[in-house]
ZAMARGU-4260 file (C-alpha; in steps of 0.2 Angstrom, whole numbers, plus 5000, padded with zeros to 4 digits):
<rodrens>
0) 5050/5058/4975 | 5035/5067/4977 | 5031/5074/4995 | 5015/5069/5004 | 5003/5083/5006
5) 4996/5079/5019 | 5014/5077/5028 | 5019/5093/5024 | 5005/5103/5030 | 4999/5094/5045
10) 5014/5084/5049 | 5003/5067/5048 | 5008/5055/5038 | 4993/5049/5028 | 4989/5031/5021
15) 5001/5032/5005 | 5015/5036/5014 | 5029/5026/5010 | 5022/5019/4994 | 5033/5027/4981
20) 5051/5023/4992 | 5044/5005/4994 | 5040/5002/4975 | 5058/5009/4975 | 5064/4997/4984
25) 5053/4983/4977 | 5060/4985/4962 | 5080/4986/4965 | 5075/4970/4974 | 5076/4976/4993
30) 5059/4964/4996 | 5059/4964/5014 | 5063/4982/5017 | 5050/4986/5003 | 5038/4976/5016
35) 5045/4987/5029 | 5043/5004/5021 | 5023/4999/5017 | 5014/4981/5020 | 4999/4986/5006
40) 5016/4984/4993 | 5013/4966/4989 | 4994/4966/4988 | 4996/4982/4976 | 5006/4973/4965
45) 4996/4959/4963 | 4979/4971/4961 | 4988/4979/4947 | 4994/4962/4938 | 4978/4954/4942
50) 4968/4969/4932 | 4982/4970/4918 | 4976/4952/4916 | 4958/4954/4916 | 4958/4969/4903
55) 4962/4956/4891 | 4954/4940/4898 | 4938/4943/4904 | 4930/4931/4916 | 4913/4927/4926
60) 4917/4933/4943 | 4930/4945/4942 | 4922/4961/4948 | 4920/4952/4966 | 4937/4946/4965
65) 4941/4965/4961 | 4929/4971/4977 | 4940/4956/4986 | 4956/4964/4982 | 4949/4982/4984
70) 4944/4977/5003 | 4960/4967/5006 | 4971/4980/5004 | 4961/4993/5011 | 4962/4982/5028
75) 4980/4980/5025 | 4983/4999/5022 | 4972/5005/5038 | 4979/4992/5051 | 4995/4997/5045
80) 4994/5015/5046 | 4986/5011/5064 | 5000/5003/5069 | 5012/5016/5062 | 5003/5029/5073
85) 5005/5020/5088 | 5021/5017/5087 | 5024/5035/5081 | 5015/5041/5099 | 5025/5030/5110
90) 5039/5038/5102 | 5033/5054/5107 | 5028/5051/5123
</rodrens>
């Protein structure tokens, strides 16, 4: 696995973190702890099916359905990481 820069040199874990070991996990079928391991997981996926799809069918809307997705996860990423920072303070203090 790649190390996260950010990690190593500021001891942060950034907003990607945990994305490879859960795509790891997603695919020798640990679904829930892929889940675990990083929420955006299931959301990527789809993003990344949906615009395989669309290169070869286009279709009148899909640049907001892309802007859709693009936000979605965003949201899903920042809570996440929000929540993973609180609980990584309560730990340390």
């Amino acid at each position: 696995m790649l190390p996260c820069l950010n990690k190593t040199l500021l001891g942060v874990e950034c907003y990607g973190c945990g994305g490879q070991r859960a795509a790891v996990l997603l695919f020798q079928g640990n679904f829930k702890e892929a889940f675990i391991m990083y929420p955006a997981i299931y959301s990527l996926v789809l993003f990344a099916i949906f615009l395989i799809f669309n290169i070869f069918y286009k279709f009148k809307g899909d640049f907001n359905i892309k802007i859709a997705f693009i936000l979605f996860n965003a949201s899903v990423m920042i809570i996440s990481y929000i929540i993973k920072m609180v609980q990584f303070y309560n730990l340390t203090n």
